[in-house]
N, C-alpha and C positions, 0 to 999 in steps of 0.2 A: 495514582492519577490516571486521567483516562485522555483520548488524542482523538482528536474528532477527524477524520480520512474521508468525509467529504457526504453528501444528500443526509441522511438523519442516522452513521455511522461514526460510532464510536468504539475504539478498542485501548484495554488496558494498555498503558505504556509496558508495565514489566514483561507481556508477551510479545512485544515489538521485537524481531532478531535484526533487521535490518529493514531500512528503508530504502531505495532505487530511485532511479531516475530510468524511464522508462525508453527516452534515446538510448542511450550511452548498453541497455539489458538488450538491446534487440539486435548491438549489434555483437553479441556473446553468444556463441553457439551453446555453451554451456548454460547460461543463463534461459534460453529460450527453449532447452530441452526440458529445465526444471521446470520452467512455464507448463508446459505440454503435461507433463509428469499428473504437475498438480491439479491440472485441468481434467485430465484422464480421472483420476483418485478423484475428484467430487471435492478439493480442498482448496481452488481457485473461485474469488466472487468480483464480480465487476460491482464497485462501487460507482462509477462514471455510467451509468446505464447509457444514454443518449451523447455521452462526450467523448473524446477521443481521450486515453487514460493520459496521464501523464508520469506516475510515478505507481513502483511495485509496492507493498507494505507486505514485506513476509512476519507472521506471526510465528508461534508457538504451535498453533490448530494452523491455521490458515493463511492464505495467501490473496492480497487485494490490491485491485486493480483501482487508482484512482486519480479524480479529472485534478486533483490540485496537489500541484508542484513539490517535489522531493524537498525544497530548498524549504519552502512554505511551511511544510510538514515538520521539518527540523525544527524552524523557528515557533512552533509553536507547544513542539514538543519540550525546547529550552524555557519556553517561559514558565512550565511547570502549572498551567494555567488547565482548567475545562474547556477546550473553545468548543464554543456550539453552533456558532453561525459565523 
């Protein structure tokens, strides 16, 4: 199954490691170092290009930045569903 993270991005569920909420990341020193981290390595992508992010999606490869809600992302991820829009 694959989890759509927001403009015309979609990533396989199975390399999902964790999904964030991107309040609650910023205010983790640790969390905001791994930001940096991945950002530096080329393995950070803003899916929110124009939005203010809202929630992290760390992958397997990669790490996404994205405008729609942690909670959102869950609930869609549970339905076991394609969503595309």
């Amino acid at each position: 199954m694959y989890l759509h993270i927001g403009r015309d991005m979609i990533v396989p569920q199975e390399e999902i490691v964790a999904i964030i909420d991107i309040d609650l990341s910023r205010k983790s020193d640790l969390t905001r170092e791994f930001l940096q981290v991945a950002e530096v390595e080329g393995a950070l992508q803003a899916v929110a290009k124009d939005e203010e992010p809202k929630s992290c999606i760390i992958t397997t490869s990669k790490v996404y930045l994205s405008s729609i809600s942690s909670a959102t992302l869950l609930k869609r991820a549970e339905s076991g569903k394609l969503n595309l829009f």
